[in-house]
C-alpha positions as CSV (number, residue, x, y, z in Angstrom):
1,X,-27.7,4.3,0.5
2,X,-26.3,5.3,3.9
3,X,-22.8,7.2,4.5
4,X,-20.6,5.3,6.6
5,X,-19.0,8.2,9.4
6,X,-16.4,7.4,11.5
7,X,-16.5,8.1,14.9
8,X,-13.2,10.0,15.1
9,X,-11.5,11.9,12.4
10,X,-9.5,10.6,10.4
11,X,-5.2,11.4,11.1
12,X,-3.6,13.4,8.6
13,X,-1.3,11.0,6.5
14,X,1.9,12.2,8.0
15,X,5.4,13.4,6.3
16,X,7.2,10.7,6.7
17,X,5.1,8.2,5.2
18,X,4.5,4.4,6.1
19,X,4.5,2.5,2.7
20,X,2.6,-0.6,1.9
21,X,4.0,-2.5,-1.0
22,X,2.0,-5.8,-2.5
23,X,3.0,-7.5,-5.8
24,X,1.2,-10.5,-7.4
25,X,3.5,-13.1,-8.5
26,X,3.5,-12.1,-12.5
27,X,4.1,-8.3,-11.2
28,X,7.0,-9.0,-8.0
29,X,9.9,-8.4,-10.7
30,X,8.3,-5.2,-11.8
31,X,7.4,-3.7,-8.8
32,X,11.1,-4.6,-7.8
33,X,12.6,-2.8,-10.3
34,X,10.7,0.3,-9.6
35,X,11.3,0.6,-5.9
36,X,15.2,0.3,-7.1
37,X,14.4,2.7,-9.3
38,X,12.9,5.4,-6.9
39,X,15.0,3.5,-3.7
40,X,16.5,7.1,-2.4
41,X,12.6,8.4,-2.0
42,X,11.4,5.2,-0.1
43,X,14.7,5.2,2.0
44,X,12.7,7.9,3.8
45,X,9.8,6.1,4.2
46,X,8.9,2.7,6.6
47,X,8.1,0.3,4.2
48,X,5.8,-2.9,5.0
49,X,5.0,-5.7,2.6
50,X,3.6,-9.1,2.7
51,X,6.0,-11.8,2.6
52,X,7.6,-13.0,-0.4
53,X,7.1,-9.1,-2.1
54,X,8.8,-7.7,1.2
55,X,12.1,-10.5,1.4
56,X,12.4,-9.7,-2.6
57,X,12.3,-6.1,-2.1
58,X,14.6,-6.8,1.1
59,X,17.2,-8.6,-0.8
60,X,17.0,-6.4,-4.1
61,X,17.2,-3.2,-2.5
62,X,19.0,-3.5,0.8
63,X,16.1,-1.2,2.5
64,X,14.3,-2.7,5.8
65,X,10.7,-3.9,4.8
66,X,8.5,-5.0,7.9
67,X,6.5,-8.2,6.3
68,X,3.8,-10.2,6.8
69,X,2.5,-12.7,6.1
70,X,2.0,-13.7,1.9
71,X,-1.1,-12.4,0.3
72,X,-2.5,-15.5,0.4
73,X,-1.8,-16.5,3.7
74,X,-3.7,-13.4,5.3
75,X,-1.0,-11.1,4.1
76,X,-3.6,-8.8,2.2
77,X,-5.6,-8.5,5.0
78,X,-3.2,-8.0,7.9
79,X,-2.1,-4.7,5.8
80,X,-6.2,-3.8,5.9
81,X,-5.9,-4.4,9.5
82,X,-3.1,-2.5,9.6
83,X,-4.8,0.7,7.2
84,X,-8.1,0.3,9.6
85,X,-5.6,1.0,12.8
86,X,-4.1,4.1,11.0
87,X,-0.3,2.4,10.6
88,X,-0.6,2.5,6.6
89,X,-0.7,6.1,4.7
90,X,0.0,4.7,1.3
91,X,-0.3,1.3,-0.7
92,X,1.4,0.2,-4.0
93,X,-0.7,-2.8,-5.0
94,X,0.7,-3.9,-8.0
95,X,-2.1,-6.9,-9.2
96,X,-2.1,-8.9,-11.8
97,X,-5.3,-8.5,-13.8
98,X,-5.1,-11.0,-16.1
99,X,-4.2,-14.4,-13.9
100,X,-7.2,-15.5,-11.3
101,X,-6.0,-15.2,-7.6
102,X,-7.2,-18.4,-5.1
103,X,-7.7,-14.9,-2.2
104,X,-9.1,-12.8,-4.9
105,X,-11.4,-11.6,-2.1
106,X,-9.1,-11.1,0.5
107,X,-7.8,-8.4,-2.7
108,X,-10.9,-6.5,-3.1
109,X,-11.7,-6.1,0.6
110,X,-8.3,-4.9,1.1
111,X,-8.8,-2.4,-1.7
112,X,-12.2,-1.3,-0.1
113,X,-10.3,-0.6,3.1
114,X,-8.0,1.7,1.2
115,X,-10.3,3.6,-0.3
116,X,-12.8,3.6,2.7
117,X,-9.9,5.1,4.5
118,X,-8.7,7.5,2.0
119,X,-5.3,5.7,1.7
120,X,-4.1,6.5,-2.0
121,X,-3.8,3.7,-4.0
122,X,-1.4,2.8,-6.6
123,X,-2.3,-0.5,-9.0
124,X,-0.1,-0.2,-11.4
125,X,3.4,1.2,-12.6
126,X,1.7,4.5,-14.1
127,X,0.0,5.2,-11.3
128,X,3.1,4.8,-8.9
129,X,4.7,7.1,-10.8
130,X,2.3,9.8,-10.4
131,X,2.0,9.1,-6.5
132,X,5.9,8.9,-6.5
133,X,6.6,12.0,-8.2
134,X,3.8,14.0,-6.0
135,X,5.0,17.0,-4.2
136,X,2.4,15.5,-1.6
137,X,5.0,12.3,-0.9
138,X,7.1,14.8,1.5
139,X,4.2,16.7,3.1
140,X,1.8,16.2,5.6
141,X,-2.1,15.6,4.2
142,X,-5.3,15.8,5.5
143,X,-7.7,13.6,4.9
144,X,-11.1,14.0,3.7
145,X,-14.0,12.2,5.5
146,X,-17.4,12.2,4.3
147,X,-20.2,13.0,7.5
148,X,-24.1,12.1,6.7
């Protein structure tokens, strides 16, 4: 099995952070209620979603969300695009696990990219929390690229 290098380095995830947030229908009211919940720490943030998540979290929260399209319209992966060109640092993907998704593999190549990329990855509300509450949220980090 080969290593995939890039040919540049990777860019340090910067401070101020460019937030992707992704909700499957059964988990938009959750992931809704938790941005609310933690709305002063993504205030200083730039927040992108994919459609319906980003309008709900819009109208919910009052913050500016850049959307879109929905997941299953190529939402999913115009944020990979957007994690390939370096213009996402983060991604709160809350899924669904237990209902079948029509672009279930438009889901697992965008979770690929985010892990290809070393973009931490949030799938669930425990794991937000831990990201959230990271010292790391307010601070410059460097990422870590493997070389064969």
């Amino acid at each position: 099995m080969s290593i995939i290098t890039f040919d540049h380095p990777l860019s340090p995830l910067p401070a101020k952070k460019r937030i992707a947030l992704v909700a499957h229908d059964a988990k938009k009211r959750e992931m809704c209620d938790w941005v609310k919940k933690h709305r002063d720490v993504f205030a200083q943030h730039d927040l992108h979603a994919t459609g319906t998540t980003g309008a709900l979290l819009e109208k919910e929260t009052g913050l500016p969300v850049k959307r879109c399209l929905s997941g299953p319209l190529g939402g999913d992966q115009q944020i990979g695009a957007m994690i390939v060109e370096e213009k996402i640092d983060l991604l709160f993907f809350f899924w669904d696990p237990l209902t079948s998704q029509p672009h279930d593999p438009d889901v697992k190549a965008l979770l690929r990219i985010a892990a290809l990329y070393e973009i931490p990855i949030a799938c669930n509300r425990a794991s937000a929390e831990f990201i959230i509450s990271s010292e790391l949220m307010a601070k410059s980090y460097a990422r870590r690229v493997e070389k064969a």
